[in-house]
MIRO-21468 format. One record per residue (C-alpha): x, y, z; residue in one letter; residue number from 1. Coordinates in nm, 4 decimals. Layout:
BEGIN
site xx: X&yy: Y&zz: Z&res: A&n: NUM
...
***
This chain:
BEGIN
site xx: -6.1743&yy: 0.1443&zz: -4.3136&res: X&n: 1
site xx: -6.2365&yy: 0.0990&zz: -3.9735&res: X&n: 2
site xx: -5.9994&yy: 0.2444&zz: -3.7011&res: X&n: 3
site xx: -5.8238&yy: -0.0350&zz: -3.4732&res: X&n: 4
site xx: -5.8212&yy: 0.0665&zz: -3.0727&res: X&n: 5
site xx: -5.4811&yy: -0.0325&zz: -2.9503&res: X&n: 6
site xx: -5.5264&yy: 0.0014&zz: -2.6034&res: X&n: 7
site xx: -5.3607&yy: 0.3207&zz: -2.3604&res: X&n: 8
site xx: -4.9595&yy: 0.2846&zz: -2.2513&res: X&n: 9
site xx: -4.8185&yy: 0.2801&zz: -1.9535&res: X&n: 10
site xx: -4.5589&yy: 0.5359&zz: -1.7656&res: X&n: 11
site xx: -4.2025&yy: 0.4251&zz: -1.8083&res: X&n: 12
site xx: -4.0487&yy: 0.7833&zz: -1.7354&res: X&n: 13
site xx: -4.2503&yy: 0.9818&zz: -1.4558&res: X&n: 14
site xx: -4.1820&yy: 1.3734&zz: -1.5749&res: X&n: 15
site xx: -4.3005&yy: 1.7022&zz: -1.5962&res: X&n: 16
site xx: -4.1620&yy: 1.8103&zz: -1.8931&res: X&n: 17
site xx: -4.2955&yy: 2.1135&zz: -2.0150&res: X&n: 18
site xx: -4.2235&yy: 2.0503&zz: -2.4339&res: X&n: 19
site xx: -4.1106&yy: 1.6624&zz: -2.3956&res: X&n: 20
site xx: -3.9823&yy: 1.5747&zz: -2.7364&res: X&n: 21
site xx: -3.7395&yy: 1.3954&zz: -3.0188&res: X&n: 22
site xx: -3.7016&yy: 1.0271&zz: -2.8515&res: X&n: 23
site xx: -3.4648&yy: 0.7904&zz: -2.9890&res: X&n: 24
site xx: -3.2929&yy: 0.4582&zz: -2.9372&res: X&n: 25
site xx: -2.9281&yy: 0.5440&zz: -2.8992&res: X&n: 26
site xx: -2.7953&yy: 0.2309&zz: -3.0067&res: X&n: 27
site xx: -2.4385&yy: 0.2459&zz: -2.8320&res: X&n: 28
site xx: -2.5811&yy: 0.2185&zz: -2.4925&res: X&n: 29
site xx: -2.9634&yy: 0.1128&zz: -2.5064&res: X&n: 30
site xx: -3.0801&yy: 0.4421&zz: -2.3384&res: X&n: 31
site xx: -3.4017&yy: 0.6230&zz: -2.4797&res: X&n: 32
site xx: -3.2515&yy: 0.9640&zz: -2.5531&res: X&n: 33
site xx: -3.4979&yy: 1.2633&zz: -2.5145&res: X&n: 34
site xx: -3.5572&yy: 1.6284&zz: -2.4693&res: X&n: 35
site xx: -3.7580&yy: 1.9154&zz: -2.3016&res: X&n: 36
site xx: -3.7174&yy: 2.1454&zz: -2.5971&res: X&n: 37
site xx: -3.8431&yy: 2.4752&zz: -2.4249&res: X&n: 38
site xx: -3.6321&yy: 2.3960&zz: -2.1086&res: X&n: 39
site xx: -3.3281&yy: 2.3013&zz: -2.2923&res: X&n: 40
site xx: -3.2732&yy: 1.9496&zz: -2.1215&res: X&n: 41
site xx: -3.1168&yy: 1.6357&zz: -2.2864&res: X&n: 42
site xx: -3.2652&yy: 1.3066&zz: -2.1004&res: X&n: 43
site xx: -3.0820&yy: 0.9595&zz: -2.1117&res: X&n: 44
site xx: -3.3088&yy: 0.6976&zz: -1.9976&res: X&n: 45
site xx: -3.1733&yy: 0.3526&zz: -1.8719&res: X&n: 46
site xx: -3.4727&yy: 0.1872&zz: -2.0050&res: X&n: 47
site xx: -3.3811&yy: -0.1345&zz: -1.7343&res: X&n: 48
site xx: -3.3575&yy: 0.0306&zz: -1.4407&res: X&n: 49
site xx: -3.5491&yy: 0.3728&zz: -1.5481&res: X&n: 50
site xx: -3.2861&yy: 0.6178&zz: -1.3881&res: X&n: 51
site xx: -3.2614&yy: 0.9077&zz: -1.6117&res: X&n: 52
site xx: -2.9337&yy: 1.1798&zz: -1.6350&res: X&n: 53
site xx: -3.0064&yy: 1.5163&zz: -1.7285&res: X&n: 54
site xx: -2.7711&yy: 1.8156&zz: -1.9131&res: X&n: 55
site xx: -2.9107&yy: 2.1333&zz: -1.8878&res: X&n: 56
site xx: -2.8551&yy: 2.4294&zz: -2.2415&res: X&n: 57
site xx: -2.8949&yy: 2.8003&zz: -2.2382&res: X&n: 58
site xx: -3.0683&yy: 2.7242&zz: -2.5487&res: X&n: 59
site xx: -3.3869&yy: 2.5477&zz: -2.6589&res: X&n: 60
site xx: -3.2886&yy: 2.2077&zz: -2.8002&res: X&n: 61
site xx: -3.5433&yy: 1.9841&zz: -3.0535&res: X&n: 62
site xx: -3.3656&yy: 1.6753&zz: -3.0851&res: X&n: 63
site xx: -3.0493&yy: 1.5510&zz: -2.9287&res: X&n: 64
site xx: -2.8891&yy: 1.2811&zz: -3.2022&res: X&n: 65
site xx: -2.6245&yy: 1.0293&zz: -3.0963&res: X&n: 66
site xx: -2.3407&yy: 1.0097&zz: -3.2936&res: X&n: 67
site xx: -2.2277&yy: 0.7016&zz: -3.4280&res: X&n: 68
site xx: -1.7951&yy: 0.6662&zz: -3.4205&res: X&n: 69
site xx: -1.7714&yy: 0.9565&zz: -3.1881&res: X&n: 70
site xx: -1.9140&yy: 1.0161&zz: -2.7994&res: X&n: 71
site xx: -2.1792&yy: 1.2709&zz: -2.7612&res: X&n: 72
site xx: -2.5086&yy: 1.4130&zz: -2.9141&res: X&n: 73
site xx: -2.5500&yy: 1.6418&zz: -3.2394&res: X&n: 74
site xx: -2.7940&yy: 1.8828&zz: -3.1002&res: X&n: 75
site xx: -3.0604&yy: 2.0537&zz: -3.2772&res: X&n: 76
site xx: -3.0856&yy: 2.3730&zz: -3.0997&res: X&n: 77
site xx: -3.2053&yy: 2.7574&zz: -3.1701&res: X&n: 78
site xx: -2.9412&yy: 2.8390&zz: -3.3659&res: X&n: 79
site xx: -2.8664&yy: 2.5505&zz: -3.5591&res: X&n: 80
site xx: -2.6612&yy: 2.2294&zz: -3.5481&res: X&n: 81
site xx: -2.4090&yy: 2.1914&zz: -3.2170&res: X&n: 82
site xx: -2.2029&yy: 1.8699&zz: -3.1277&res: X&n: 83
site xx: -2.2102&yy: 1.8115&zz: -2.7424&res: X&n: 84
site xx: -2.0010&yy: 1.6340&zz: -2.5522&res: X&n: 85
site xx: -1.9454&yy: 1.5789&zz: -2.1874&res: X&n: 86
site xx: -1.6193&yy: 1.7333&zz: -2.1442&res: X&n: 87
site xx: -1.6225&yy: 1.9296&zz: -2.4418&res: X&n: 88
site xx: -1.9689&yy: 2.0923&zz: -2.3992&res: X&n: 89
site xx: -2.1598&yy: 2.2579&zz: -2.6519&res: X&n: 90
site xx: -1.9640&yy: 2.3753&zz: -2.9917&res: X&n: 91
site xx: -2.1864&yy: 2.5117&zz: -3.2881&res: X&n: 92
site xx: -2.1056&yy: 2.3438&zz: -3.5871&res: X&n: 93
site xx: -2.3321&yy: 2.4643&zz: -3.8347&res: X&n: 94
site xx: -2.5153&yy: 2.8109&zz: -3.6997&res: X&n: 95
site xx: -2.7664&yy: 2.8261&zz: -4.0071&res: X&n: 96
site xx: -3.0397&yy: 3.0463&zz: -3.7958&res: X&n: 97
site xx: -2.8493&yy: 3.2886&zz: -3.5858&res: X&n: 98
site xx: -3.1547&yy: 3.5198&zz: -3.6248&res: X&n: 99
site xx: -3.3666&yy: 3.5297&zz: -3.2877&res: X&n: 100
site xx: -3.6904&yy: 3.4667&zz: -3.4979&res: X&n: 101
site xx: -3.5832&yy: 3.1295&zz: -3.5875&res: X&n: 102
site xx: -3.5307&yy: 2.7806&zz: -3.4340&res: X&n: 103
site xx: -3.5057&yy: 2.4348&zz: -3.4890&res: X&n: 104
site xx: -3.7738&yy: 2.1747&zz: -3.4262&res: X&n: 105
site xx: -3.7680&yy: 1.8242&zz: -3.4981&res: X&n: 106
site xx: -3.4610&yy: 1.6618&zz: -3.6537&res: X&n: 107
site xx: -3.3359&yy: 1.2841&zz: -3.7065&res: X&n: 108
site xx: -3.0662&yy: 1.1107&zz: -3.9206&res: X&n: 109
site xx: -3.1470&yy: 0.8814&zz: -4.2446&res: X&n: 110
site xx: -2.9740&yy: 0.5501&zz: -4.2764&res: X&n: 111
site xx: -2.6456&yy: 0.6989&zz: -4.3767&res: X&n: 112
site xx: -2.6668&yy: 0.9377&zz: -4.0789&res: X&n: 113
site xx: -2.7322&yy: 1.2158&zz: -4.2634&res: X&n: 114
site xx: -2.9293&yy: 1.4659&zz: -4.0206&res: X&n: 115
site xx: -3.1931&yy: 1.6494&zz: -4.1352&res: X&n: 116
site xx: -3.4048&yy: 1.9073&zz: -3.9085&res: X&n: 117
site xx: -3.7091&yy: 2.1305&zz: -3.9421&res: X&n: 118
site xx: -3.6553&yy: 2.5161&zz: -3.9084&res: X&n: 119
site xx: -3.9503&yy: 2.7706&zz: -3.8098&res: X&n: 120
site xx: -4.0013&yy: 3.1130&zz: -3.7191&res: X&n: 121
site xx: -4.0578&yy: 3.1726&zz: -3.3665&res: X&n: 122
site xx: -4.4299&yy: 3.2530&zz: -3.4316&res: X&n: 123
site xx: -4.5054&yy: 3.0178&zz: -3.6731&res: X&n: 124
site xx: -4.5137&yy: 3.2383&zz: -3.9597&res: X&n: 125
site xx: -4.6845&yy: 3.0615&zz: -4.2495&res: X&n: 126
site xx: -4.4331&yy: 2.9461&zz: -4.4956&res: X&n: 127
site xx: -4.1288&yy: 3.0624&zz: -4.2990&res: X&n: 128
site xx: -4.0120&yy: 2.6532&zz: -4.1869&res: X&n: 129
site xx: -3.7781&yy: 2.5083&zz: -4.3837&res: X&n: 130
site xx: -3.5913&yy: 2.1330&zz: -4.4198&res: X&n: 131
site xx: -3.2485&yy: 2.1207&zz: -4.3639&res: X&n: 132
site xx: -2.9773&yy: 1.8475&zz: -4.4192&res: X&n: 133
site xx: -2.6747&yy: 1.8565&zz: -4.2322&res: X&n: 134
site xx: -2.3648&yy: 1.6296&zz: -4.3218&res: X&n: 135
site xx: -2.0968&yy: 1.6683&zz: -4.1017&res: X&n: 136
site xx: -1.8684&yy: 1.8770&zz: -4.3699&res: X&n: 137
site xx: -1.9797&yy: 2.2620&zz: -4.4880&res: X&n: 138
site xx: -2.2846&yy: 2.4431&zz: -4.4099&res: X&n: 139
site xx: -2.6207&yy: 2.2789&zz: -4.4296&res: X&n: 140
site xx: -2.8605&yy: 2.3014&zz: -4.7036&res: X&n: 141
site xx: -3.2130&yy: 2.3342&zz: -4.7595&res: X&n: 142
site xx: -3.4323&yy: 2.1180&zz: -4.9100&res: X&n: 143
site xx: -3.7816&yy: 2.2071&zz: -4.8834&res: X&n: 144
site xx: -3.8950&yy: 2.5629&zz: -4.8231&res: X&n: 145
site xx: -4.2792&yy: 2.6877&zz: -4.7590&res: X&n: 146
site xx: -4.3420&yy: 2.4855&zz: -4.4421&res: X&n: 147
site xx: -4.4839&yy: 2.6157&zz: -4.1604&res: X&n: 148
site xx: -4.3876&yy: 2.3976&zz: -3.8485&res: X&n: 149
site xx: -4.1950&yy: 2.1080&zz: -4.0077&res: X&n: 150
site xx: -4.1903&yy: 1.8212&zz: -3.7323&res: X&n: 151
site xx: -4.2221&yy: 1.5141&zz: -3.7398&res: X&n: 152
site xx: -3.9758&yy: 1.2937&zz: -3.9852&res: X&n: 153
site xx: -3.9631&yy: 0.9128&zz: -4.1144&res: X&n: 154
site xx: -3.8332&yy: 0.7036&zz: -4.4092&res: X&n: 155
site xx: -4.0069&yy: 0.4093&zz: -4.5451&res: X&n: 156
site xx: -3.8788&yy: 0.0022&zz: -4.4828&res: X&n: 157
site xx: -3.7679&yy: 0.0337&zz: -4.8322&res: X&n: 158
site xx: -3.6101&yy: 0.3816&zz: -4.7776&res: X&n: 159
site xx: -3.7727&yy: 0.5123&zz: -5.0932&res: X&n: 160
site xx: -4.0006&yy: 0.7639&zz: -4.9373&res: X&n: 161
site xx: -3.9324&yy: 0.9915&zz: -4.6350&res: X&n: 162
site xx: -4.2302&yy: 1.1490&zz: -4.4573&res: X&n: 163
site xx: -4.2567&yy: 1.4744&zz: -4.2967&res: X&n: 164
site xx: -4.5428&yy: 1.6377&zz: -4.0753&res: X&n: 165
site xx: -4.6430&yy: 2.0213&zz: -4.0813&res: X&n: 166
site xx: -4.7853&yy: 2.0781&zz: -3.8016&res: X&n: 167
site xx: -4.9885&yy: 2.3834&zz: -3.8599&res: X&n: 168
site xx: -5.1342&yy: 2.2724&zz: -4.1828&res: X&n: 169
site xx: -5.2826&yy: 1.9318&zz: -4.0422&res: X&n: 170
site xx: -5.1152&yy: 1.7296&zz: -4.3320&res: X&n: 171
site xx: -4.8900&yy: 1.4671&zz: -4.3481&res: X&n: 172
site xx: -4.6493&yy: 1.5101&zz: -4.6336&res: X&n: 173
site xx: -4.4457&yy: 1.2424&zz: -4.8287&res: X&n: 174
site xx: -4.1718&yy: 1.2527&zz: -5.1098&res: X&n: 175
site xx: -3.9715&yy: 1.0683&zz: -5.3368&res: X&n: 176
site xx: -3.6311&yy: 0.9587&zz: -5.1518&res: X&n: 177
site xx: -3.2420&yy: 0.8648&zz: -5.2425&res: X&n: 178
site xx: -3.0814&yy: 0.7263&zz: -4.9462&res: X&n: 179
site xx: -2.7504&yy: 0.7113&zz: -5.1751&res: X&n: 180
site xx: -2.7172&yy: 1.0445&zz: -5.2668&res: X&n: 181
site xx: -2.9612&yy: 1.2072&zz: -4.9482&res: X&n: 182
site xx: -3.1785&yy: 1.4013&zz: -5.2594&res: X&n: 183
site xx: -3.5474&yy: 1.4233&zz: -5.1613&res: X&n: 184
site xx: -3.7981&yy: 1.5193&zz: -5.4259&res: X&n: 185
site xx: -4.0561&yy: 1.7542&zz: -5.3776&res: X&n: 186
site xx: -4.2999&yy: 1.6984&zz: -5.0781&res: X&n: 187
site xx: -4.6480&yy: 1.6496&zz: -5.1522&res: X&n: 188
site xx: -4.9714&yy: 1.5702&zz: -4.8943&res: X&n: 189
site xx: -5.0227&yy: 1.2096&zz: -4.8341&res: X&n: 190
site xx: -5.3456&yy: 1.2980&zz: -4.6165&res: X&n: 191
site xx: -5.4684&yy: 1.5087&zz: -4.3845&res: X&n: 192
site xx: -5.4107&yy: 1.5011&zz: -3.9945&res: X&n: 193
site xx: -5.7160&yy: 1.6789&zz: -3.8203&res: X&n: 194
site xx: -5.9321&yy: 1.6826&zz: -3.5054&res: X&n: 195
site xx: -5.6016&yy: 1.8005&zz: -3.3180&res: X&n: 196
site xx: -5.2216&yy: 1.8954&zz: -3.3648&res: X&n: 197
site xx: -5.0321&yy: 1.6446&zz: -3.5420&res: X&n: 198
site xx: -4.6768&yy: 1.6184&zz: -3.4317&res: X&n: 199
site xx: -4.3709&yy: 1.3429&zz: -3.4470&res: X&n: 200
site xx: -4.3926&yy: 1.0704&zz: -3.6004&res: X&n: 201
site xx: -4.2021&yy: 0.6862&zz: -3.6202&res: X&n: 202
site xx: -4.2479&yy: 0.4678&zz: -3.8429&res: X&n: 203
site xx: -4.2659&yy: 0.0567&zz: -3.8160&res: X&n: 204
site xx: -4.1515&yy: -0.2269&zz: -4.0598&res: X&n: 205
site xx: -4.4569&yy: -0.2897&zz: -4.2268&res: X&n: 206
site xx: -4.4979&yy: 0.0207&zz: -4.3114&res: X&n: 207
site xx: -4.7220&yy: 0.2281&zz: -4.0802&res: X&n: 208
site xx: -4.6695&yy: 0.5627&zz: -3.9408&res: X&n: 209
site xx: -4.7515&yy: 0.6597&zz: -3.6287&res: X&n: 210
site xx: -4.8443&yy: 1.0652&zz: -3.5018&res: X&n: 211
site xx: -4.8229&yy: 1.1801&zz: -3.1781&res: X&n: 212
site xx: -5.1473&yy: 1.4016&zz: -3.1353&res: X&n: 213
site xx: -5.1243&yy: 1.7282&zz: -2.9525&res: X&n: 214
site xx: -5.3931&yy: 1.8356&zz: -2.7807&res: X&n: 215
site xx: -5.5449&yy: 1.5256&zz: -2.8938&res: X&n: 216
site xx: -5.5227&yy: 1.2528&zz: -2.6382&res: X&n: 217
site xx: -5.3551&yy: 0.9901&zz: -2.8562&res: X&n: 218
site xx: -5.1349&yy: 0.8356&zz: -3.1125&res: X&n: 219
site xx: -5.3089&yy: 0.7218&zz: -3.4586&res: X&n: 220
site xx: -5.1645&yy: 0.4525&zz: -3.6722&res: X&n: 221
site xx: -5.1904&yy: 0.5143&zz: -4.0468&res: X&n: 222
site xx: -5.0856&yy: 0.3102&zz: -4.3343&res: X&n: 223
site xx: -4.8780&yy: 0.3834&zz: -4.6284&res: X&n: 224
site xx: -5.1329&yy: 0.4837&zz: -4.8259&res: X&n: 225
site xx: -5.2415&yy: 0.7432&zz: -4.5712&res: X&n: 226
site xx: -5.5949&yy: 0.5720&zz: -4.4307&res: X&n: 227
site xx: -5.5872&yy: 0.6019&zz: -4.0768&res: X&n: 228
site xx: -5.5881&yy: 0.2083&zz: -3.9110&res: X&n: 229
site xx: -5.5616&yy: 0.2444&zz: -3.5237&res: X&n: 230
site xx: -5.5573&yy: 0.4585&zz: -3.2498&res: X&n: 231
site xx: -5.3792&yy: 0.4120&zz: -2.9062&res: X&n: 232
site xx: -5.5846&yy: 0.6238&zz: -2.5919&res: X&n: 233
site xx: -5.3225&yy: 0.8945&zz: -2.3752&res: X&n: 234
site xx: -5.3544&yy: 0.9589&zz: -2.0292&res: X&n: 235
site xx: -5.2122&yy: 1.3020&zz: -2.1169&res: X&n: 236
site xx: -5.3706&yy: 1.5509&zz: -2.4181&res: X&n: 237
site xx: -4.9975&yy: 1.6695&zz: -2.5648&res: X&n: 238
site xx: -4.8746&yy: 1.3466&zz: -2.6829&res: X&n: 239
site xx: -4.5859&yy: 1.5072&zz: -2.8564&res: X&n: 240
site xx: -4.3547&yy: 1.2411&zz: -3.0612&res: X&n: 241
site xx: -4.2604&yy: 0.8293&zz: -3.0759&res: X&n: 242
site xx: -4.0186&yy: 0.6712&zz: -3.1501&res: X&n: 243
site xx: -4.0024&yy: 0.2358&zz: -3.1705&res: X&n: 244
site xx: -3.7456&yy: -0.0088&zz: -3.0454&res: X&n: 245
site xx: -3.6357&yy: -0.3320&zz: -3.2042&res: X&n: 246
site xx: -3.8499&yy: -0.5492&zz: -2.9745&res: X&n: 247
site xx: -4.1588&yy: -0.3645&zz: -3.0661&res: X&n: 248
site xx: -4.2132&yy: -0.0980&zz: -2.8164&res: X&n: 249
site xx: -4.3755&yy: 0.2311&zz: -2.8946&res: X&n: 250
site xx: -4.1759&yy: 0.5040&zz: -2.6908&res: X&n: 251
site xx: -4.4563&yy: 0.8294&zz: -2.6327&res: X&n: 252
site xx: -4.3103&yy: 1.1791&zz: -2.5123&res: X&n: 253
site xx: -4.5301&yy: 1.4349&zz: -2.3718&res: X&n: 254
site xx: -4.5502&yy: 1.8108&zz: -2.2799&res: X&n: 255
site xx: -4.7511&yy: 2.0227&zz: -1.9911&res: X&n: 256
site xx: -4.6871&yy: 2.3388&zz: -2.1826&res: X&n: 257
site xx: -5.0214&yy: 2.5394&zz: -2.2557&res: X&n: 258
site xx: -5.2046&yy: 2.3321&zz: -1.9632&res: X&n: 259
site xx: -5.3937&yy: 2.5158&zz: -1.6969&res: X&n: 260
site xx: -5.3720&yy: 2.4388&zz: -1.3242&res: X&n: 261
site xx: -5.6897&yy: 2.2849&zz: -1.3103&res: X&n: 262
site xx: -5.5915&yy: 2.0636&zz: -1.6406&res: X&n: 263
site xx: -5.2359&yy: 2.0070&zz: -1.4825&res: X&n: 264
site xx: -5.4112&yy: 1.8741&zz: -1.1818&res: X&n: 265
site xx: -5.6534&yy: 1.6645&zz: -1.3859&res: X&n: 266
site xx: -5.3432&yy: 1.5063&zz: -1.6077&res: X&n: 267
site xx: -5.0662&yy: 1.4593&zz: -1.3427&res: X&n: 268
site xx: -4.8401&yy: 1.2699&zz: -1.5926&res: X&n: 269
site xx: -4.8288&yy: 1.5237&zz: -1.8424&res: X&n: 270
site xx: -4.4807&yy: 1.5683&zz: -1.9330&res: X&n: 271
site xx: -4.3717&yy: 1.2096&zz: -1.8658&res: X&n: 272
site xx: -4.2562&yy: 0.9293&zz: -2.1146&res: X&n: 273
site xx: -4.5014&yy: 0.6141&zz: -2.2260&res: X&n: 274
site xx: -4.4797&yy: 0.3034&zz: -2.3524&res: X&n: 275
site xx: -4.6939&yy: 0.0598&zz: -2.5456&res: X&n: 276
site xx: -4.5791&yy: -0.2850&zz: -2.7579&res: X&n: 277
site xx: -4.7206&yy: -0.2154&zz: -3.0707&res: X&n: 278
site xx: -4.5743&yy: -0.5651&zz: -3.2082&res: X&n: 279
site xx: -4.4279&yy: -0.4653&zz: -3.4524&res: X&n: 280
site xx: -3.9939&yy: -0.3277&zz: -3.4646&res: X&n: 281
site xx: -3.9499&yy: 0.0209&zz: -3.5922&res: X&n: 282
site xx: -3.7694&yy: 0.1046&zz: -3.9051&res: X&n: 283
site xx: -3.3963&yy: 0.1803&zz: -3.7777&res: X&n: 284
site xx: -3.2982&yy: 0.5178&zz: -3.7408&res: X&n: 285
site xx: -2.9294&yy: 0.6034&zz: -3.7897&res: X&n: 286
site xx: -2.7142&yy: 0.7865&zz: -3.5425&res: X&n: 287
site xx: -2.5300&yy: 1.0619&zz: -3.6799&res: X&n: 288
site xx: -2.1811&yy: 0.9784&zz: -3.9005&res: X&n: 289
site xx: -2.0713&yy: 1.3339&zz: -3.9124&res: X&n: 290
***
């Protein structure tokens, strides 16, 4: 099959974030919520006017979730789950990795706004990552062990299948999905993601899912059955995740980390947020009803 060029996006957020990560529409006010995980920053993007606010953590922070009846972010952070809010700062909720080895990466909320994040050790021991679901009530729970550097995470139109990247093993994994009762079946390689890092991911309405390529210099387009179908051309080499709106926009986070002077000098937009109509609306993603 032969690979589609979608053209290269264009800067809606100039930044220099150093991890950029975890975008999502937060559907209470319209903002493109993001993060620097490495710094610890949580973005909100005014996606009219383009200002952006800021809150700075003493801990790194790998996806910033926006609740749903309550005001505030469920925060994926090194530790483990923490609900923020603006005058009630950060308050762990569910410390699950309290050892220093451990973190969390990626995380984001099924339709019934379940959350579910992706654990790792610190130096990306193989094996060590983990899948967690979080519900609001009790501890969370695992449910998939043996990853390496669990990222990226999507469900299907049909919400019968939720996808999951791991990162260090180029492969893009699938499994069987109950959006009733939140099980997941066991996770098995839809294809293989090489030629650079693959890392978040967002899927549309007919089906595709799209990978943020680090150190790769774009975002592919792959169908459900796991062909790659199109590729879109980054200004930037660590295209890092994506996330798309209703109206068919392709949201692109970036990172500087790793980049020499001479490469930071060469790619003065690394770190910043792109965007590229893709035409086609992304499969909703939930806020968080814990």
């Amino acid at each position: 099959m032969s690979v589609e060029s979608l053209g290269a996006p264009e800067v809606v957020v100039p930044a220099s974030a150093e991890v950029g990560e975890g975008p999502v529409l937060d559907s209470r006010t319209g903002n493109l919520v993001w993060v620097d995980i490495t710094q610890g920053w949580l973005f909100q993007t005014e996606l009219v006017t383009g200002a952006t606010e800021s809150e700075h953590f003493d801990t790194m922070v790998g996806a910033a979730l926006p609740r749903t009846d309550e005001p505030g972010f469920l925060l994926a952070v090194s530790d483990g789950f923490g609900l923020w809010t603006p005058d009630g700062g950060l308050t762990m909720v569910d410390p699950c990795l309290a050892e220093p080895h451990l973190r969390f990466n990626d995380a984001k909320c099924d339709s019934r706004g379940r959350a579910w994040g992706g654990s790792l050790f610190m130096d990306f021991t193989p094996g060590g990552g983990e899948l967690r679901r979080y519900d609001g009530t009790g501890p969370s729970t695992v449910h998939a062990r043996g990853l390496t550097q669990p990222n990226g995470i999507g469900w299907s139109p049909d919400d019968q299948t939720m996808y999951l990247i791991d990162t260090q093993k180029y492969v893009l994994l699938r499994a069987d999905f109950d959006a009733d009762s939140g099980e997941v079946g066991e996770f098995s390689a839809l294809c293989a993601v090489d030629g650079a890092y693959p890392d978040g991911l967002a899927v549309d309405l007919d089906g595709n899912i799209w990978i943020a390529m680090w150190d790769g210099w774009e975002v592919r387009r792959y169908s459900p059955a796991g062909e790659q179908t199109g590729v879109i051309t980054m200004p930037v080499a660590n295209a890092s995740s994506c996330a798309i709106s209703a109206d068919g926009t392709l949201y692109i986070t970036s990172a500087n980390a790793g980049l020499s002077e001479e490469a930071l000098a060469a790619q003065p937009l690394a770190g910043s947020v792109f965007a590229i109509n893709i035409g086609v609306a992304g499969v909703p993603v939930s806020g968080f009803r814990g």
